[in-house]
TIKOLPA-249761 format. One record per residue (C-alpha): residue in three letters; x, y, z. Coordinates in steps of 0.25 Angstrom, whole numbers, plus 5000, padded with zeros to 4 digits. Example, Ala and Ser with C-alpha at 12.3 -4.5 7.8 and 13.67 -1.06 7.14 Angstrom:
BEGIN
ALA 5049 4982 5031
SER 5055 4996 5029
//
This chain:
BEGIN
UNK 5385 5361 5365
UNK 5386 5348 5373
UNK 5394 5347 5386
UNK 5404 5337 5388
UNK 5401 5326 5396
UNK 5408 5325 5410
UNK 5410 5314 5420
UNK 5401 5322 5432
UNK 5394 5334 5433
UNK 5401 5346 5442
UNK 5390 5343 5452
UNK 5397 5327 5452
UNK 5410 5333 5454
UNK 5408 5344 5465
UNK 5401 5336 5473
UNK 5410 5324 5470
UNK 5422 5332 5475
UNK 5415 5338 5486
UNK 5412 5323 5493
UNK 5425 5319 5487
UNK 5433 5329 5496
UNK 5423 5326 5508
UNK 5425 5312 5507
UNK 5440 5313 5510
UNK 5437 5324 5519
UNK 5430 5314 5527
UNK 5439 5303 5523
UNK 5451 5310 5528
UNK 5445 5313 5542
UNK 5441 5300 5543
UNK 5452 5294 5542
UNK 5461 5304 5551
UNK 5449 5301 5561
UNK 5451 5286 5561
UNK 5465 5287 5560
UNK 5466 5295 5573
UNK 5456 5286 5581
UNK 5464 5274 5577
UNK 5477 5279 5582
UNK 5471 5285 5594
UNK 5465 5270 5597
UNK 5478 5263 5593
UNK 5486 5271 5602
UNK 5475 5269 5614
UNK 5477 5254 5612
UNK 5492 5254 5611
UNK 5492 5262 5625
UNK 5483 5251 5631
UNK 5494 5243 5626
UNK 5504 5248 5632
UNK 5498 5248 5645
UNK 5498 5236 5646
UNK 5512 5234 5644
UNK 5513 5243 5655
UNK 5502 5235 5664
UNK 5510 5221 5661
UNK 5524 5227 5664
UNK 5518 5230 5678
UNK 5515 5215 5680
UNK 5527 5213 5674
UNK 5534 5221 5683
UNK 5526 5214 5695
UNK 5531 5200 5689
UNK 5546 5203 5690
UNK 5544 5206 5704
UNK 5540 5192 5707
UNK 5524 5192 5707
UNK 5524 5185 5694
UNK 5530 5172 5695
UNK 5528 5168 5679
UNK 5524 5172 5666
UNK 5511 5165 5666
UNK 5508 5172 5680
UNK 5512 5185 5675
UNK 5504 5185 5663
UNK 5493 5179 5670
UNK 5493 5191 5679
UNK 5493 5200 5668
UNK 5482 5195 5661
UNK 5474 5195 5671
UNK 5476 5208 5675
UNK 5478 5216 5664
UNK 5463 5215 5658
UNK 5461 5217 5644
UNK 5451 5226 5639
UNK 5440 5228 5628
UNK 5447 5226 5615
UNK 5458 5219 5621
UNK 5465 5206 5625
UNK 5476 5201 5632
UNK 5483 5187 5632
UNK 5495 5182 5641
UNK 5505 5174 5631
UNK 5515 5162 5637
UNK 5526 5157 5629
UNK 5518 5159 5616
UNK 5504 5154 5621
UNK 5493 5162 5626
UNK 5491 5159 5641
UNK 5482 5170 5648
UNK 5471 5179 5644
UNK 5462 5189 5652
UNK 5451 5180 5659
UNK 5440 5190 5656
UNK 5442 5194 5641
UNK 5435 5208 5641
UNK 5443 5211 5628
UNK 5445 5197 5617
UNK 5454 5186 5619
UNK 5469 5183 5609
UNK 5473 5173 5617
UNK 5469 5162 5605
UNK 5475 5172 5595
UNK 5488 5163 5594
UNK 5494 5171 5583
UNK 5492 5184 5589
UNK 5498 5179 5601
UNK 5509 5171 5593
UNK 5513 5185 5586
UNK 5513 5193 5598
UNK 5522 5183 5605
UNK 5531 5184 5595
UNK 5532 5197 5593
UNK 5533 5200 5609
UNK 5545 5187 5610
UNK 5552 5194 5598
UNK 5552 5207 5605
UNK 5553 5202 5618
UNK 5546 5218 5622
UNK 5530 5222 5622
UNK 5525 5222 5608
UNK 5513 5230 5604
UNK 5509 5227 5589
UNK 5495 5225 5581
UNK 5490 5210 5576
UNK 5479 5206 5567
UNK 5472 5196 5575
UNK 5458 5186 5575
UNK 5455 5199 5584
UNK 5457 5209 5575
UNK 5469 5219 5575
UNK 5475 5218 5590
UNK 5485 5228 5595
UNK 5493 5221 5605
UNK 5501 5223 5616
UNK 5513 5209 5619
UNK 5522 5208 5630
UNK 5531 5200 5634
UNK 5531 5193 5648
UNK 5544 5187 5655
UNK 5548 5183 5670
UNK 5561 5180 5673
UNK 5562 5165 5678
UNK 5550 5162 5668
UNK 5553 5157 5653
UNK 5538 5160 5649
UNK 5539 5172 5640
UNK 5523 5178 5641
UNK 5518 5189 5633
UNK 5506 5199 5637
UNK 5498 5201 5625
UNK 5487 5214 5626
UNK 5479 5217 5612
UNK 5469 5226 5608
UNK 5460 5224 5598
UNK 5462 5235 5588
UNK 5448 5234 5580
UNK 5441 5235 5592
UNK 5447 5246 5598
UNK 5447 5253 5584
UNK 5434 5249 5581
UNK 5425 5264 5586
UNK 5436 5271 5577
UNK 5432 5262 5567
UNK 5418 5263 5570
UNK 5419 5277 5568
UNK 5427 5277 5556
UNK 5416 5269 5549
UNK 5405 5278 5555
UNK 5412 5291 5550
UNK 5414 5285 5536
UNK 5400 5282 5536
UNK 5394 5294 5539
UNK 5405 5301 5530
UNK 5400 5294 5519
UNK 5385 5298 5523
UNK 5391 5313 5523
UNK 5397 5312 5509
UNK 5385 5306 5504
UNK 5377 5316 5510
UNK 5386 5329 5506
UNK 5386 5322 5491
UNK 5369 5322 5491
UNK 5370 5336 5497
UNK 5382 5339 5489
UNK 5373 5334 5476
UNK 5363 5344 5478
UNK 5370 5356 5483
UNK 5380 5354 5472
UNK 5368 5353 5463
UNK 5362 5368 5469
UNK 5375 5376 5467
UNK 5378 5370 5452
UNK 5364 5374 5449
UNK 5368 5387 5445
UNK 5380 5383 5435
UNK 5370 5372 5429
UNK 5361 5385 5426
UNK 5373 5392 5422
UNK 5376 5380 5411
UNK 5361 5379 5408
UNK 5361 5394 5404
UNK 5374 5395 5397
UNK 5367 5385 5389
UNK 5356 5393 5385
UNK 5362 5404 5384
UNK 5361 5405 5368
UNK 5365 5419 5359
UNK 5350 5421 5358
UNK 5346 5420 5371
UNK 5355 5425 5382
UNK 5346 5427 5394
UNK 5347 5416 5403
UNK 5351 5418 5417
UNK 5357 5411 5427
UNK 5349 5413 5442
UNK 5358 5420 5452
UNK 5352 5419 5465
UNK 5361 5418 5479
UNK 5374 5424 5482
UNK 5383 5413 5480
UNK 5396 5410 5467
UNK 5385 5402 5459
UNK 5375 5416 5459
UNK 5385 5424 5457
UNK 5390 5416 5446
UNK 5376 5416 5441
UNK 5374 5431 5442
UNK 5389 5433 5434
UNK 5386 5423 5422
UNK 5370 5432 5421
UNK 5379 5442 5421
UNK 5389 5437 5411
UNK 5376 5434 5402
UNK 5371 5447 5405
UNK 5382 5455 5398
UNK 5382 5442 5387
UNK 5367 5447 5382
UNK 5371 5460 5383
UNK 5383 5457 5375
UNK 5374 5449 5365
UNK 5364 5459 5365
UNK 5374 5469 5363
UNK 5381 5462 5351
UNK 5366 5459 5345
UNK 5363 5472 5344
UNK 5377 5478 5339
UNK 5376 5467 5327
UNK 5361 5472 5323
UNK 5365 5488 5325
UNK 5378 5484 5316
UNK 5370 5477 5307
UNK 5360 5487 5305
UNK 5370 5499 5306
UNK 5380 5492 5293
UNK 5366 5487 5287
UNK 5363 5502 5282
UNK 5377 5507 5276
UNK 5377 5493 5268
UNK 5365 5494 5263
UNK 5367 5508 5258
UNK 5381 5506 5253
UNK 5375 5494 5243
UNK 5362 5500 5241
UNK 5372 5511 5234
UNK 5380 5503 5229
UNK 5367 5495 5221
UNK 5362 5508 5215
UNK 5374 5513 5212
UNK 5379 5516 5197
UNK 5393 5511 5193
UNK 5392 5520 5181
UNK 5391 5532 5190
UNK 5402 5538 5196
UNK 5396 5547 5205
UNK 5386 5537 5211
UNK 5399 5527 5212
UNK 5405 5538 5220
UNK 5393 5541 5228
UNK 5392 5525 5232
UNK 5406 5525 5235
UNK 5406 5535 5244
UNK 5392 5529 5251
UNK 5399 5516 5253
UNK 5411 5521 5259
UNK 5404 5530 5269
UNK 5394 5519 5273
UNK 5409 5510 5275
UNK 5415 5521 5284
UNK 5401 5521 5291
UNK 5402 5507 5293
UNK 5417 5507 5298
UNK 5415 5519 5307
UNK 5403 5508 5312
UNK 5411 5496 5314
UNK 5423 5504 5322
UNK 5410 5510 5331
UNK 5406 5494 5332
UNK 5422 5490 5335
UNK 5423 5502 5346
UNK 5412 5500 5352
UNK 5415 5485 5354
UNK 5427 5487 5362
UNK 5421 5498 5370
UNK 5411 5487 5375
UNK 5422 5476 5375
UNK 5428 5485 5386
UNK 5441 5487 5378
UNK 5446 5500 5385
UNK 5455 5505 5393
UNK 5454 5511 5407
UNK 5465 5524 5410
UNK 5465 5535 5420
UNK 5458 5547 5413
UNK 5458 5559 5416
UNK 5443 5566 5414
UNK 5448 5582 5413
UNK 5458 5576 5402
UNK 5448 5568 5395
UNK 5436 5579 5395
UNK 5446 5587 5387
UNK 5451 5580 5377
UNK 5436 5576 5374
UNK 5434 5591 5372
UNK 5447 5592 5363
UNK 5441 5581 5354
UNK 5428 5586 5353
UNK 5431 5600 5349
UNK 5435 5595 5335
UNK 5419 5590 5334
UNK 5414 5601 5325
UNK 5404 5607 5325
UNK 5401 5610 5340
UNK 5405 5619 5353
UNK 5411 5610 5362
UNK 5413 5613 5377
UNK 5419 5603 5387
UNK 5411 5608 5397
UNK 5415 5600 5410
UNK 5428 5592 5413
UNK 5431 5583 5424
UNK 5443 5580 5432
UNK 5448 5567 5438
UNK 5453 5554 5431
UNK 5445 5540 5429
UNK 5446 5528 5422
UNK 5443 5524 5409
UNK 5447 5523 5394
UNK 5449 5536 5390
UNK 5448 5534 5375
UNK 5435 5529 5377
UNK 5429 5538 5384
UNK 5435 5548 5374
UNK 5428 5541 5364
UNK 5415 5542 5372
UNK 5416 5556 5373
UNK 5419 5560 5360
UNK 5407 5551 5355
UNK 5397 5558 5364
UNK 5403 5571 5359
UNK 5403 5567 5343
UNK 5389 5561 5345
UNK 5386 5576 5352
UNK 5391 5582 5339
UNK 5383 5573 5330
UNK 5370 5575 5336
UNK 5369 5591 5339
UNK 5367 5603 5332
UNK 5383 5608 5324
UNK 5384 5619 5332
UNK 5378 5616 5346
UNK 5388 5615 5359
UNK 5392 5600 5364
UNK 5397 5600 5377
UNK 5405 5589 5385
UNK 5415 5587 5397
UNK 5414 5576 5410
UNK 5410 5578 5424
UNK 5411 5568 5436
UNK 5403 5566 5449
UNK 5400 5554 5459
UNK 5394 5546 5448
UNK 5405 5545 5439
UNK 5412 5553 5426
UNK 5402 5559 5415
UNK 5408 5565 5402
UNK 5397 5572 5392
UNK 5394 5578 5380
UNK 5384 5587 5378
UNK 5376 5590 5368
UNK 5365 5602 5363
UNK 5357 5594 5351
UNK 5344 5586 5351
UNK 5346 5578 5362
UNK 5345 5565 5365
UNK 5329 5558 5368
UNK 5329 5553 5378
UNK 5323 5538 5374
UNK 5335 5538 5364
UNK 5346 5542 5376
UNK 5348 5526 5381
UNK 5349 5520 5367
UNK 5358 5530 5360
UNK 5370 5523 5367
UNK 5367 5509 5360
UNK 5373 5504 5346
UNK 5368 5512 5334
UNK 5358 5520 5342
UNK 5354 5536 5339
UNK 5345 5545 5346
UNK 5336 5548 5333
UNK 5337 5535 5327
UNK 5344 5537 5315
UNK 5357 5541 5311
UNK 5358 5555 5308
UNK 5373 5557 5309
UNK 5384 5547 5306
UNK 5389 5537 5318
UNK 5389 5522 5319
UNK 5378 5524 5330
UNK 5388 5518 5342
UNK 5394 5532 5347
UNK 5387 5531 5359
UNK 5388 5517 5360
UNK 5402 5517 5360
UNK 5401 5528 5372
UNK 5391 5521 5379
UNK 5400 5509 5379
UNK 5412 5516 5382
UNK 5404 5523 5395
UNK 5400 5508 5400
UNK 5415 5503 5398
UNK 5418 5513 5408
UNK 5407 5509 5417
UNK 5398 5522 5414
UNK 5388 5525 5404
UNK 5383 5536 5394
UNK 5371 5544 5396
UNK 5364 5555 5386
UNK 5356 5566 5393
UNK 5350 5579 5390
UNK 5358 5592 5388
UNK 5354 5604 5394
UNK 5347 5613 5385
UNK 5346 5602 5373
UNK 5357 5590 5370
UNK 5362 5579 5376
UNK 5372 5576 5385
UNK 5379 5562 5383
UNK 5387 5556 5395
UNK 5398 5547 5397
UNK 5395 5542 5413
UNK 5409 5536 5417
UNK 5410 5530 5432
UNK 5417 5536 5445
UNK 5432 5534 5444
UNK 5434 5521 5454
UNK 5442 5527 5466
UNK 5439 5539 5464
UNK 5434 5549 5476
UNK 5430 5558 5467
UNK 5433 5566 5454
UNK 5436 5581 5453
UNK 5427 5591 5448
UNK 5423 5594 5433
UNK 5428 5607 5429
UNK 5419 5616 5420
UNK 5426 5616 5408
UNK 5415 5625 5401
UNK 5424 5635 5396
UNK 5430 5625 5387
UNK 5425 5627 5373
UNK 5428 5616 5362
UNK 5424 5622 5349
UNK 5426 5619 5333
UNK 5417 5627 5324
UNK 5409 5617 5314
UNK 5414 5615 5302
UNK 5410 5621 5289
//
């Protein structure tokens, strides 16, 4: 099947995203950083402003005393004396026209700026107050201090101009600005070439995982993915070879139960039409005779396709789990069995204590082993069951005193369509144990044949601790407990 065609691989988007939130990550901090050096640089020049006010109202103060005689004097003085700094510059301003500058310029000269000091004067004359405001200058961007000079007995109107040049003073936050968006983009483009290949390592494992659910075919189910370290992408590794694990079994499973089905409705229809072929219409009694063949290979076949239908859901898991109560259920299997003819039934231990489970199940289960038991035995001979319990769990048997089962036959009796002698010597659909084996592993136990003592075989349901549990009461011997019906005829 082709894929889809997409814009970017899941490589492209996860690493995309990953430089996209570190980009603004680093955007963001940036800017904040620059944000807070700025205004911590505005606010030291706008306090070297305002000292100044303070420094020229001193002179001012001096001037109203008497020791300045004039305007021009005054701002003579405070030019002189009030030196301007690195990145600064002062000019002294007389009825509109600059008239004084510092003598020794350490910072840059304004005093040929005629519209700044046109705007400035304005402003201060409008006011008539100290003004401290930001111009756009030849110089650059200048944040100012103006104020205004006056003397009493003097019409001059003087104005005291201190600016700072702002691109200079901002210039090492600017510096480093650019130098951390520099080396931020050297980061993101290291974290993306670094980013490119470990992306590229952990997505290995889901490109194997797409390669081998590719390959993956219903003739060929064994590819696996490698699972090795300790982190999600192993253990998602180690769950999907799990997943295929069961997935062959299943296959397997299904395989096998089409080619037994096959094999097990091949015989009845052959014989049913081999029949009907030779038989004579003009004959009654062979009519009869075919008849009745044909329907007893039907009901043979029908009692086979319920087996198939049961044992499906038993291993689809369709069960229920309720509270059971082991004493009640040994009993009423030894009720039900007493009816078998043809045997001396003796429940001969029964346990006490509740579990879990599905009860008519396990009732099923028991009463299979038992009908199997009564099948393949002597008429006559003595069948014992009942359930015991230790630290390993819950066992409910059925014993047996017949031929046995051989030991090379013991594992494979429990699959589809399997006997012990390899033929069919009493009627079934050949999936009785099946059926309890697959009841036994829906419970999360298991059945087991083993020898009986003195001859036999002794079939055992092994069923898990109760969960929670300390532990269970013990068995009683319930050996006085005959359950007998003579055989008939």
């Amino acid at each position: 099947m082709a894929r889809t065609p997409r814009l970017a691989s899941a490589r492209v988007r996860i690493l995309g995203a990953v430089l996209a939130v570190a980009g603004v990550g680093l955007a963001v901090v940036g800017s904040i950083t620059f944000l807070v050096q700025r205004e911590s640089v505005l606010a030291d020049v706008d306090a070297r402003l305002t000292s100044q006010v303070e420094a020229l109202q001193q002179v001012a103060d001096t001037a109203v005393d008497g020791t300045a005689a004039s305007v021009e004097s005054y701002l003579n003085d405070a030019v002189r004396l009030l030196v301007a700094g690195e990145n600064e510059a002062s000019v002294a301003v007389v009825d509109g026209v600059a008239r004084f500058r510092p003598s020794t310029l350490s910072g840059f000269d304004i005093s040929d700026d005629t519209a700044f000091i046109d705007r400035v004067t304005a402003e201060v004359t409008a006011k008539d107050a100290a003004v401290i405001g930001t111009a756009a200058t030849d110089h650059g961007a200048l944040r100012y201090v103006a104020v205004p000079i006056r003397i009493e007995g003097d019409e001059s109107v003087g104005v005291y101009v201190r600016a700072v040049d702002l691109s200079a003073e901002l210039g090492p936050v600017v510096k480093a600005t650019i130098t951390y968006t520099v080396a931020s983009c050297l980061v993101l483009v290291v974290a993306g070439i670094v980013g490119w290949f470990v992306t590229g390592r952990l997505l290995s494992p889901i490109r194997h995982l797409r390669d081998t659910a590719d390959s993956i075919t219903l003739t060929d189910l064994s590819p696996r993915l490698p699972a090795e370290g300790n982190d999600e992408i192993a253990d998602l590794s180690r769950t999907v070879n799990s997943m295929l694990d069961r997935l062959e079994a299943s296959v397997d499973v299904q395989r096998q139960l089409l080619d037994d089905v096959r094999h097990e409705l091949k015989t009845p229809i052959t014989i049913v039409r081999g029949h009907l072929e030779l038989m004579d219409p003009r004959d009654a009694t062979d009519v009869e005779f075919a008849r009745d063949l044909g329907i007893t290979e039907l009901d043979r076949m029908t009692r086979l396709v319920e087996d198939i239908d049961l044992l499906a859901s038993v291993e689809g898991g369709s069960f229920a789990t309720d509270p059971i109560d082991l004493a009640a259920l040994t009993a009423r299997v030894g009720e039900l069995v007493a009816v078998i003819p043809g045997h001396a039934w003796h429940v001969e231990r029964a346990a006490s204590g509740r579990f879990s489970g599905d009860q008519d199940r396990l009732l099923q289960a028991w009463l299979q082993l038992a009908d199997n038991a009564a099948k393949y035995t002597p008429e006559g001979s003595p069948i014992e069951l009942g359930s015991d319990h230790d630290g390993d769990g819950i066992r409910l048997w059925v014993r047996d005193h017949g031929a046995g089962i051989p030991p090379s036959a013991r594992r494979t009796i429990f699959r589809r369509f399997d006997r012990a002698h390899g033929k069919r010597t009493v009627g079934g659909s050949g999936l009785g144990l099946a059926i309890v084996e697959a009841i036994a592993k829906a419970h999360g136990g298991h059945c087991a044949v083993t020898d009986s003592s003195g001859g036999g075989a002794t079939f055992t349901i092994h069923l898990p601790p109760p969960v929670g549990a300390a532990a269970l009461p013990e068995p009683v011997r319930a050996g006085d407990v005959v359950l007998q019906r003579e055989a008939a005829g």
